[in-house]
N, C-alpha and C positions, 0 to 999 in steps of 0.2 A: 209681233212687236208689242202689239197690247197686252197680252198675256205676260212676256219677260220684265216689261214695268211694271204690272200689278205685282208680280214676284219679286220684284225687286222694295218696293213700297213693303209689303208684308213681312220681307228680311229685317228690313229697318224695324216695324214697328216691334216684332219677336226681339228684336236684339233690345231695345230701347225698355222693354218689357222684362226681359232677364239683366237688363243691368241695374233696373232698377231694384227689383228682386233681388239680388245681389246685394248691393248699398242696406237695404232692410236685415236680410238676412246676417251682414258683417257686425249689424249694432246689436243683434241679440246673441252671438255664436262666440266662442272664444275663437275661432277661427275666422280670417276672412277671406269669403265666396265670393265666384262671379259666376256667372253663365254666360257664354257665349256660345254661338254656331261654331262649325266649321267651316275651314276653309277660308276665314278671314283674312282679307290681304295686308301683309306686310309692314307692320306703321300706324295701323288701326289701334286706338284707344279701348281697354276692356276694362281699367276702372282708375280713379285716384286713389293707390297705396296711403299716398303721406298724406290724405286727410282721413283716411279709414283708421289710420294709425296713430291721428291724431299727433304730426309731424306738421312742424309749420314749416315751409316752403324754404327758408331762411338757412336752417337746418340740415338742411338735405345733402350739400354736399360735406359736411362735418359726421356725417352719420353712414355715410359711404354705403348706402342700400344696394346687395345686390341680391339675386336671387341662384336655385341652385338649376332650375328648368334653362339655362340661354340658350337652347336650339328653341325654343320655344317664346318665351317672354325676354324683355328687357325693360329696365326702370330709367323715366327719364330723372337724370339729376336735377333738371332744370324745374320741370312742372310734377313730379313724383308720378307721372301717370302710370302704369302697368301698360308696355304696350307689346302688339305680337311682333315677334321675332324671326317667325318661319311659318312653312306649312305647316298647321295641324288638320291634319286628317283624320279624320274620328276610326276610319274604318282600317287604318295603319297602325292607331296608339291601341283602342280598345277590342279590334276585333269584332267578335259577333253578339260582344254583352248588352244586354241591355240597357247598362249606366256605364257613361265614360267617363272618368274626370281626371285630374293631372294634378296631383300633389304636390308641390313643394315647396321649397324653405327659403326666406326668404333674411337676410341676416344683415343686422345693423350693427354697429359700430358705437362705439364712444357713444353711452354704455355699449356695453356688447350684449347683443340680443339676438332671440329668433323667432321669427314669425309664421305661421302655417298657414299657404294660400293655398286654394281647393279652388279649380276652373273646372266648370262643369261643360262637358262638351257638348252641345245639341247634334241631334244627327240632321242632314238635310238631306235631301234625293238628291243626289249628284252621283250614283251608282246605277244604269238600267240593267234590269235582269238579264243573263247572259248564261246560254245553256255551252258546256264543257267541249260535248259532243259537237261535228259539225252538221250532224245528222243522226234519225234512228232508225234503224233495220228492223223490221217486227216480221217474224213467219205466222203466219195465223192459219190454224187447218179450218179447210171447207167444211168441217163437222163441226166445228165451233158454234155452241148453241147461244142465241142469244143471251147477253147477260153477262158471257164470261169478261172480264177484269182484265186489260195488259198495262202493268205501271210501266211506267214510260219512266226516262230519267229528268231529273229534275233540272233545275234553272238556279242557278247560284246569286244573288244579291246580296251584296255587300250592307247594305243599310239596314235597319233594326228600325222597329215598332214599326210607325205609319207608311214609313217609307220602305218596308221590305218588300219583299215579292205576296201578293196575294191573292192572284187568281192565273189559273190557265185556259186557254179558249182554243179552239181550234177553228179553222174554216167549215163552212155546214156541209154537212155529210148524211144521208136517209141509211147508211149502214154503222156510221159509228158515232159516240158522242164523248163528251169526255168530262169527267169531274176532277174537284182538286180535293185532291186530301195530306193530312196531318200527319207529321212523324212525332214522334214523342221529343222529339229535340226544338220539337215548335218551328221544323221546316215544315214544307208541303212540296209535293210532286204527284205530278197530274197523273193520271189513272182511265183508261184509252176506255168503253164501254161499245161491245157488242150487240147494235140496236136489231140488228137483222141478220138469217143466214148468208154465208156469203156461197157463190157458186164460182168455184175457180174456172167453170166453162163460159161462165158468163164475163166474169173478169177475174184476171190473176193478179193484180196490184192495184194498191193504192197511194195515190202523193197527197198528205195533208201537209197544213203548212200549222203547227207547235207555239201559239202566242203566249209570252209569260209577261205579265205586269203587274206592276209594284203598285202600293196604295199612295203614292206621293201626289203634289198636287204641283203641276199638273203630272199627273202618272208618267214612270218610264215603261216600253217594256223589250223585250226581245222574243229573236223569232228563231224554229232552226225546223228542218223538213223532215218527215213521218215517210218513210219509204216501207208500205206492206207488201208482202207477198204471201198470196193464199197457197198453203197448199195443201197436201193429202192428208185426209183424218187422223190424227191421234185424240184417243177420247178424252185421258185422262191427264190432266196436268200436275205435276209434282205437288207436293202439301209439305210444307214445315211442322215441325213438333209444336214451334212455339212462333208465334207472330213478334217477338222480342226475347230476345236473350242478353242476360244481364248477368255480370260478371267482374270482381276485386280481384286486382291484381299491384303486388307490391312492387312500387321501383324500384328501377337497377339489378331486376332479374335478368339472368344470362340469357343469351339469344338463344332461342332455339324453344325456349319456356312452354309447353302448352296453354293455351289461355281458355281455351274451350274448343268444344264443336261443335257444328250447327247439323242437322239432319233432316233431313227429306225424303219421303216416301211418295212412289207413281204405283198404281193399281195397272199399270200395262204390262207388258210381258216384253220380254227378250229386248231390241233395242229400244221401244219407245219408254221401255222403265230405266235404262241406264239415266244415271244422273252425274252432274257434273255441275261442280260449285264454282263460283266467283266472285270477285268483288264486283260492287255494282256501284259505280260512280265514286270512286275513293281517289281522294285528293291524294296528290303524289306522295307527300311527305308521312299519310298514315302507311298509303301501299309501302312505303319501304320500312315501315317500323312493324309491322305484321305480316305473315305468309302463309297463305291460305292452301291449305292440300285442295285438288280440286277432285280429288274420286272420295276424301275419305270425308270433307266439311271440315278439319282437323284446321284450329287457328291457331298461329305460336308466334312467338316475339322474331322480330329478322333485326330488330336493334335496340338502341339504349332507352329504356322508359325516364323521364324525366318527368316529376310531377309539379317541377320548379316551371314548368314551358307547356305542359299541358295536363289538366289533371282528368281528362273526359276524353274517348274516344267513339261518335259514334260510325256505325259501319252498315253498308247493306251489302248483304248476302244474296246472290240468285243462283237457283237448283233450278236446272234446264234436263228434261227428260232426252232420251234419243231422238224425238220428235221436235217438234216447234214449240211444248208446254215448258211453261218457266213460271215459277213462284218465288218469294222475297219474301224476305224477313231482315230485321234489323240486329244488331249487333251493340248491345251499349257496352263498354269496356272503364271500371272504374280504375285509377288508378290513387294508389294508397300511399301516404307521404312514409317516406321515410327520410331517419334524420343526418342528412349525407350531404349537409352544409353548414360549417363553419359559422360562426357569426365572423360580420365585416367592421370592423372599426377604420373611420375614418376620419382624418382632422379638417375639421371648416373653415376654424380661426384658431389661431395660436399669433401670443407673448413670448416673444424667444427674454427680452431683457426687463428683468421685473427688479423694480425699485427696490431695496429690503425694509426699507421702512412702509410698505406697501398694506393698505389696511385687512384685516380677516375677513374674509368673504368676497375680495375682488375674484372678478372672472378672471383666467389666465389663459384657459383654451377651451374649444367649444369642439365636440366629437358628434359623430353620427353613426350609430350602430345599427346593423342591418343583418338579418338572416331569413337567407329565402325559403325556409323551412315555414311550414305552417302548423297552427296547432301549439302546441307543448311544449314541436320541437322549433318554433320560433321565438319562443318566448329569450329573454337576452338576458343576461343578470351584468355589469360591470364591475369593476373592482381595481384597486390599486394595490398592488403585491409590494411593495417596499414601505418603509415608515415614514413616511414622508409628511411633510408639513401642507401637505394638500390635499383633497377629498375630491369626491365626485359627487354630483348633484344633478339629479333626473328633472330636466326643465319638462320634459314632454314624452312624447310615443317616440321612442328611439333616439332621443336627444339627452345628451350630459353635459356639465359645465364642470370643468376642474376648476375648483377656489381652492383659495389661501385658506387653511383651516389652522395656523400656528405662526407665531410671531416670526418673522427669519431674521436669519444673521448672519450677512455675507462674512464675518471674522471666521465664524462657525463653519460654513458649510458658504462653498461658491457656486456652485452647480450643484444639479440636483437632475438623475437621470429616472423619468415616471417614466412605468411601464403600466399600460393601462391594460387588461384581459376582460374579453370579453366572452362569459357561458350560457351554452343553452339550455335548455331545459331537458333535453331530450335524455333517449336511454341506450346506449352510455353519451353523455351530452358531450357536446363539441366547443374547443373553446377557438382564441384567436389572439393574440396579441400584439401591441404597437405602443413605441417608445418614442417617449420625447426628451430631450437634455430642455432643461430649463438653467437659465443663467441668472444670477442673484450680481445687478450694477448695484454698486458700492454708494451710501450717502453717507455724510460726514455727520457721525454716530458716537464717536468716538474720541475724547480727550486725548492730548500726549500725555504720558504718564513714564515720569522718571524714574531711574533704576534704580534710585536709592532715595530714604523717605528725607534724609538731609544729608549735607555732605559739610563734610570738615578738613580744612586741609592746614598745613603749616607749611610757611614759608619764612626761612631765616634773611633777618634783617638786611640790608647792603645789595639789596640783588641788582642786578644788570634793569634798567628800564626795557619793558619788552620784551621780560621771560614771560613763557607761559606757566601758571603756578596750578592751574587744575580744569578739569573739565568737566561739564554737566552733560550727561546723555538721559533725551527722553526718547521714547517708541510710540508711536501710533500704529493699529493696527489697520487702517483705513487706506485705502488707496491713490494713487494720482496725488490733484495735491490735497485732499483731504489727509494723507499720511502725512505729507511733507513739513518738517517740523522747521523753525525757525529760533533763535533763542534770544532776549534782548534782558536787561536790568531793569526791575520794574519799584524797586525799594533798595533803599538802606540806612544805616544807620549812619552815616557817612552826611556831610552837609551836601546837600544837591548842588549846588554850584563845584564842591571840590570831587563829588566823586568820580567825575570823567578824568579829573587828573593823578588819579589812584589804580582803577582798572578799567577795562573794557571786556568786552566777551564777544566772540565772534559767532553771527546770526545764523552761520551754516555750519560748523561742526561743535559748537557749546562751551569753546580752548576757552578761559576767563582768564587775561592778561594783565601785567602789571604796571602799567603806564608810569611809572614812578620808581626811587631806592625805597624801601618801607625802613624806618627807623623804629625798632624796638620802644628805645626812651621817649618817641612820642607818642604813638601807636601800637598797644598789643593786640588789638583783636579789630575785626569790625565785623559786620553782616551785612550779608548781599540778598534779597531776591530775585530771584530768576526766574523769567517767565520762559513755559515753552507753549507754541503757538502754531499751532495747522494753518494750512492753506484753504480752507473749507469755506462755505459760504452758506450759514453764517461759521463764523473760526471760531474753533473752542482751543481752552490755553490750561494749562496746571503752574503753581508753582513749588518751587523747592528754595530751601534758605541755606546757605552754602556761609560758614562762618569761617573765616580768615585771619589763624592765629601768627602773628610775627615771630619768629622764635630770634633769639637773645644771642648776637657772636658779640666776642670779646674786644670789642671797640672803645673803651672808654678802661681811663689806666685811674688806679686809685685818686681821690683826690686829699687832700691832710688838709684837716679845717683847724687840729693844734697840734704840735704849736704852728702859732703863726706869726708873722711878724708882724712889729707896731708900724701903727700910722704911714711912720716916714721910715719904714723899711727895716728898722733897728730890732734884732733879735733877742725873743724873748728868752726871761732867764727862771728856773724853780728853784726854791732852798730848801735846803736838806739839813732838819738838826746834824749837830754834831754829835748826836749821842742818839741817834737812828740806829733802832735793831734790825736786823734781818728780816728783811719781812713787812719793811716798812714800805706804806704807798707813797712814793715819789710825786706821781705826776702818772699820766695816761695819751696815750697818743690816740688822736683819733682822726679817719680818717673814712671816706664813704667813697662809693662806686657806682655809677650811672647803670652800669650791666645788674642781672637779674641772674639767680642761681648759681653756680658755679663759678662763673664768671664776677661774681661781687662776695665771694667768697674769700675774703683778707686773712691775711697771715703778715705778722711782725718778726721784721730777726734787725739784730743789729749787726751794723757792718762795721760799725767803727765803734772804739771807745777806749776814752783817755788813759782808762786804768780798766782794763778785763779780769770782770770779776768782781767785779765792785756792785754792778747795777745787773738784775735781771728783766728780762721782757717778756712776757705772756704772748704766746704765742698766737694764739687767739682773740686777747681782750685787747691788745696794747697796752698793759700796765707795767709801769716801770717801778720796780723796787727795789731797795737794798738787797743785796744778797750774802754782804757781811759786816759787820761793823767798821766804821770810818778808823784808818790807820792813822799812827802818826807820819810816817812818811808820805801816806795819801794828799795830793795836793787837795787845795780847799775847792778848785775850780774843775767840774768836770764837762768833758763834753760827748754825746753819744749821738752819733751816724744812725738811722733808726730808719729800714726798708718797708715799704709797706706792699707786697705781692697781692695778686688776686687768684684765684682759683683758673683763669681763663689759659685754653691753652691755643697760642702760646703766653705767658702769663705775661701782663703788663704791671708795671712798678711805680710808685713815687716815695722818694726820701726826705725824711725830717732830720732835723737837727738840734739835740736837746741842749741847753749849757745852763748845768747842775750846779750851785754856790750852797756849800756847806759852811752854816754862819746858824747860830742859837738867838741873835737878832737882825735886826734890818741896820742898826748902826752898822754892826762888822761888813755887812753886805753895800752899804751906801757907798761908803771910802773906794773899797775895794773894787767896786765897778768903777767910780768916776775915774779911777786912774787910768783907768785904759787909753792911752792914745787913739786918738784920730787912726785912721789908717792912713799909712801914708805911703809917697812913692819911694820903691826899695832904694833908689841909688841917691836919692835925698837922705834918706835914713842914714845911710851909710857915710854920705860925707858929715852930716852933724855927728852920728858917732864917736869919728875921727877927730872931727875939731874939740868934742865935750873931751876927749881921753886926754889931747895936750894940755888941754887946759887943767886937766884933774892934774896933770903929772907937775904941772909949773907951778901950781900952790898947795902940791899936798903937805908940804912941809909950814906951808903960813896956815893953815888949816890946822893942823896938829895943835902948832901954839896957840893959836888962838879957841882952841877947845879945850884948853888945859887950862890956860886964864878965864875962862869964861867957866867952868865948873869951880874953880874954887873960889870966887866972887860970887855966884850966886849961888843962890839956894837955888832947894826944887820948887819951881812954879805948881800953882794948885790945878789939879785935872780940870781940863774944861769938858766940861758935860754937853751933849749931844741933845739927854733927854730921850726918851723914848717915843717913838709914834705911835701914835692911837690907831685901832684899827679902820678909821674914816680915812686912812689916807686916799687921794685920788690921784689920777694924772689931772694936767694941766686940761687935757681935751676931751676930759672924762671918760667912762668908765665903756669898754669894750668888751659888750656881752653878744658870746656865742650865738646863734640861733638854737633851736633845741631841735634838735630831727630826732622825729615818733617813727622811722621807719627806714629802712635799708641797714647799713650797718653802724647806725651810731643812736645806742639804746636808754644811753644816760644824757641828763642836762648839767651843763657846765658851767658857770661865774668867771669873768676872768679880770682883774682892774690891774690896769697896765701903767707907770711910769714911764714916759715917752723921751726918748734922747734927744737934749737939742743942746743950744749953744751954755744956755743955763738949763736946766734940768730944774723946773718948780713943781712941787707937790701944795695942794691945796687940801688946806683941812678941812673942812668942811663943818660949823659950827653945828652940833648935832644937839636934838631935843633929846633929854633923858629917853621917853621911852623909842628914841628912835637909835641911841647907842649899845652897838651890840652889845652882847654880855662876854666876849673872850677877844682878846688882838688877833688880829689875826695872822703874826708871823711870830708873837712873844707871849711868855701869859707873865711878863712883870709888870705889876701892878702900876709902879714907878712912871709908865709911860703915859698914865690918865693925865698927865701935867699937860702933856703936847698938846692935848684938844683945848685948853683954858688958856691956848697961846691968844694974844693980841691979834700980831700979825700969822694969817693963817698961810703965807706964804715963805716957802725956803729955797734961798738959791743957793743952786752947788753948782760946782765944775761941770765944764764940757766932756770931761771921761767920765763922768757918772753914769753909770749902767741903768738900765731900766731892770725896775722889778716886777715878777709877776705872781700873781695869789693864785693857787689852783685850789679850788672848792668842788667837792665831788658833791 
């Protein structure tokens, strides 16, 4: 009991001792070590990872530690401790080596990282020496001189260094003794020593009892029984050529391979020199991987050499005479790598979905390559066989990190399928390959961008409220709603408050509507901007400028600005010398149109006229001219119906109406207008007619006489003179000047001073300053009429049928 606590206390302070060792060793090594024993239970602490790694505690679970050993270790999330996982058994993982330790990788997260942990495994005596055999049979001849040598078989311990097997003993005996010796392999197997003759008459057998103990502390050992029998002399025991045989042999040679022979020579004769080979103490798994002739020593392969599972084989041999002589020798068997393994590529961590606007150099996947080849032929080369916007990058001893080595561009390329190959070094080398699809998620990269760098559309005037007159389409090549494009009005030339009642545009297919009739004559053009706009976060937008031409229908019919009529409705009148040649300009009809092109494109024809042929009209200008000299039978009074068409189809019209007085002054013209009667109602007309006709017919006879006495009692009375007008005549209401229009169809400016019809008809002259009196009349050039303006009274009343006159001045 005291002994198991002292052992216990010393486990501690060894462990306490290596882990400190450990912690020292992690601050100077790129790698971090621990040392522990074996055989630690379950749950036991072997170091803190996240302060070795300088991981604060906080962190731990954001960095998702885990390692690649879990039958062995696990990491707490909570406190980062490194703790055991399972049984490690030193004499299970490493075998018979001298050094044990346990590699491996231990992988963080967010960054992505890897880290190389090395546990060193201490060996403990937990294995007591334990021989194969349950016993061993020795013949020994009664002529056995003292001295002769019987190797016994050996004791098998599992432990290494202090705790292996290191001595044998036997119980005391005056005829034998026994020493321990050394195989080249750095075992030992006891070797039985011949202290004295023996006499098979004195005794035929011997029962020793075989102790084998380890150097552990406190020591283990085992035991197994020595059963001799003496018998009849043979002198000579078998001899080996060579006390060790040593031999290269390549893996994966066929069975059956020769690998050598061992040979043995006895100096006896007939049966005591036959000899006969075997294996001496061979672990199962060699006896069936080699097969031993036993007459000829002949060793040949009986299976698959693998130098991946063992690269050493050592073997003992024993040549046994026809008698009870046997001698041994050893067997070391080299075995020589060949390159008859692949490299392994394997994936640790992989990024299936990588951002494209992802920076150069991000990690994406982390691999592990491995070939159990040694030498030349383990060496690994990796590579990426496609042109891909990713590289590979050697973090360590069989560790790669695929980065971004190129900007990406999910429009460009959405996946991307890495095959990663990995080569050996060997001759002819061996490769191995493994493929990963990498997917490029979409970030909003990407403007909408419209299909045309402006758009222009036309739209004729009068339309229906609520057509659609055009539409904008842009494209995004970005996805979800990163593509999803919207469109809204974001300018125009239009007054902000009117232009929602002008157009609209719809936000999901771009249709730009027309909320409104659009009117030519107010409106020919305007401009819109348009924005289009992703769903993206943050949203990017483009614009396009969409101009919007009204085009021109034939809506508006000519309008005739002359002639026109006066004041109070009364129509105007032109004078026409009497002595007007062909050719003469009368007067001009003029007339404009609201429409634009085609559509305000006037033509003149006349429809009506008093005497055809007298007056011609320009078909184009509206000018009215003599077309032959005034007749005598020609009345003095003319009048012309005068159309004015527009180019629109179908064409819209308005009509003038000219009324022409041929008179060489405005006296002949004064008279002759006022006469005109009122207009009057027809069936009044008619009854005064009738009454003026009885009355003519009942005194045309007192009428006769009385014109017959009356011319020859008077003379002729002297003419009363009129007088001429000066050219200052005006109307009563003054003078009614045209506007002048610079544009559409009326390209001349025109004067017009009107006499206005009323119950008396007054012309007012106007007392004019010399340099304010024109230099010609303007309807007479007699000189005679300068009298009129030196009148007193510069007013004259005439009758109610006095005509209005009118000056046309081009």
């Amino acid at each position: 009991m005291q002994r198991s606590s002292r052992k216990a206390k010393w486990m501690k302070i060894q462990v306490l001792f290596l882990f400190l060792l450990s912690l020292l060793w992690g601050t100077i090594s790129q790698h971090i070590q621990y040392t522990i024993p074996e055989e630690l239970a379950k749950g036991l602490r072997v170091g803190n990872v996240a302060k070795d790694l300088k991981l604060s505690v906080q962190e731990l679970p954001a960095r998702k530690l885990r390692v690649s050993a879990e039958n062995f270790f696990s990491v707490s999330a909570e406190s980062g401790d490194l703790l055991v996982n399972g049984r490690i058994d030193r004499e299970e993982i490493c075998g018979r080596k001298s050094e044990c330790a346990l590699e491996f990788e231990m992988v963080a997260e967010n960054p992505m990282n890897v880290f190389h942990v090395i546990v060193t495994i201490q060996d403990i005596n937990d294995n007591a020496p334990r021989f194969i055999a349950k016993g061993i049979d020795l013949e020994i001849c009664e002529s056995a001189l003292p001295g002769v040598k019987f190797p016994l078989d050996s004791a098998q311990d599992a432990d290494v260094e202090s705790n292996s097997l290191k001595i044998y003993t036997i119980n005391p005996n005056e005829h034998f003794s026994l020493t321990t010796k050394g195989s080249p392999d750095g075992s030992k197997y006891p070797e039985l020593l011949l202290e004295k003759p023996l006499d098979r008459e004195q005794q035929s057998s011997y029962q020793l009892i075989l102790t084998a103990i380890d150097g552990g502390d406190p020591p283990l050992s085992g035991t197994t029984q020595i059963q001799i029998q003496v018998t009849d002399a043979n002198d000579n025991a078998p001899l080996f050529s060579q006390d060790t045989y040593r031999v290269n042999i390549q893996e994966n040679v066929p069975w059956g391979t020769s690998v050598l022979q061992v040979m043995a020579t006895d100096q006896d004769q007939g049966v005591n020199a036959e000899i006969t080979y075997a294996f001496l103490n061979a672990p199962t798994s060699t006896s069936l991987l080699f097969n031993l002739n036993p007459n000829t020593g002949d060793i040949t392969t009986n299976g698959t050499l693998d130098f991946e599972e063992t690269s050493r084989y050592m073997l003992s041999v024993e040549a046994k005479d026809g008698g009870v002589h046997t001698a041994h020798c050893n067997v070391q068997i080299e075995i020589v790598d060949e390159n008859d393994n692949a490299p392994e590529v394997t994936l640790m961590s992989f990024s299936n979905q990588i951002p494209e606007d992802s920076d150069i150099g991000t990690v994406i996947a982390l691999f592990k390559v491995r070939d159990r080849d040694s030498g030349e032929n383990g060496l690994v080369r990796c590579y990426i066989q496609e042109e891909v916007p990713f590289k590979l990058e050697s973090t360590s001893k069989n560790y790669y990190k695929l980065v971004i080595d190129n900007a990406l561009d999910r429009e460009q390329m959405a996946e991307y399928n890495v095959t990663i190959t990995a080569t050996d070094k060997g001759k002819p080398s061996l490769s191995s390959s493994t493929g990963v699809t990498l997917h490029i998620s979409d970030v909003n990269d990407n403007a909408p961008v419209f299909h045309q760098a402006s758009y222009v559309v036309r739209v004729m005037e009068n339309n229906p409220p609520g057509v659609s007159i055009a539409q904008v389409s842009a494209s995004d090549p970005d996805l979800g709603p990163n593509g999803r494009v919207s469109y809204s009005i974001v300018a125009s030339d239009l007054e902000p408050r009117a232009l929602a009642s002008y157009v609209s545009v719809s936000a999901q297919s771009g249709v730009v509507f027309a909320q409104r009739s659009f009117d030519h004559e107010q409106l020919r053009a305007f401009e819109l901007t348009v924005q289009a706009r992703d769903q993206g976060s943050p949203a990017l937008s483009a614009n396009v400028s969409l101009r919007v031409l009204v085009g021109d229908r034939n809506d508006n019919a000519p309008r005739v600005l002359y002639p026109a009529l006066g004041p109070d409705g009364s129509a105007l009148f032109d004078t026409v010398p009497r002595a007007a040649q062909p050719g003469y300009l009368v007067t001009k009809v003029v007339a404009v149109d609201a429409d634009s092109g085609h559509n305000a494109w006037l033509s003149y024809h006349v429809l009506q006229a008093s005497e055809p042929g007298l007056f011609s009209l320009g078909l184009r200008t509206g000018e009215v001219r003599t077309a032959r000299a005034l007749g005598d039978r020609d009345a003095a009074r003319q009048r012309l119906l005068v159309a004015v068409r527009d180019g629109g189809q179908p064409p819209l019209s308005a009509t003038a109406t000219l009324h022409l007085v041929f008179a060489d002054s405005l006296q002949e013209v004064l008279p002759d207008v006022s006469d005109r009667p009122e207009p009057s109602d027809p069936q009044a007309e008619l009854q005064f007619y009738l009454v003026v006709a009885l009355a003519l017919i009942s005194v045309l006879f007192l009428l006769a006489v009385i014109l017959a006495v009356a011319l020859r009692l008077r003379g002729s009375p002297s003419p009363a003179a009129w007088g001429c007008f000066q050219s200052g005549l005006r109307s009563k209401s003054g003078p009614g000047v045209l506007p002048d229009y610079s544009e559409g169809t009326l390209p001349y400016s025109y004067d017009l001073c009107v006499a206005s019809q009323s119950a008396k008809t007054e012309f007012n002259f106007s007392n004019l300053k010399p340099e304010m009196t024109p230099p010609q009349d303007l309807l007479c050039e007699d000189p005679c009429m300068d009298v009129c303006a030196r009148s007193e009274d510069p007013q004259i009343a005439y009758d109610s049928s006095f005509a209005s006159h009118v000056s046309f001045c081009k």
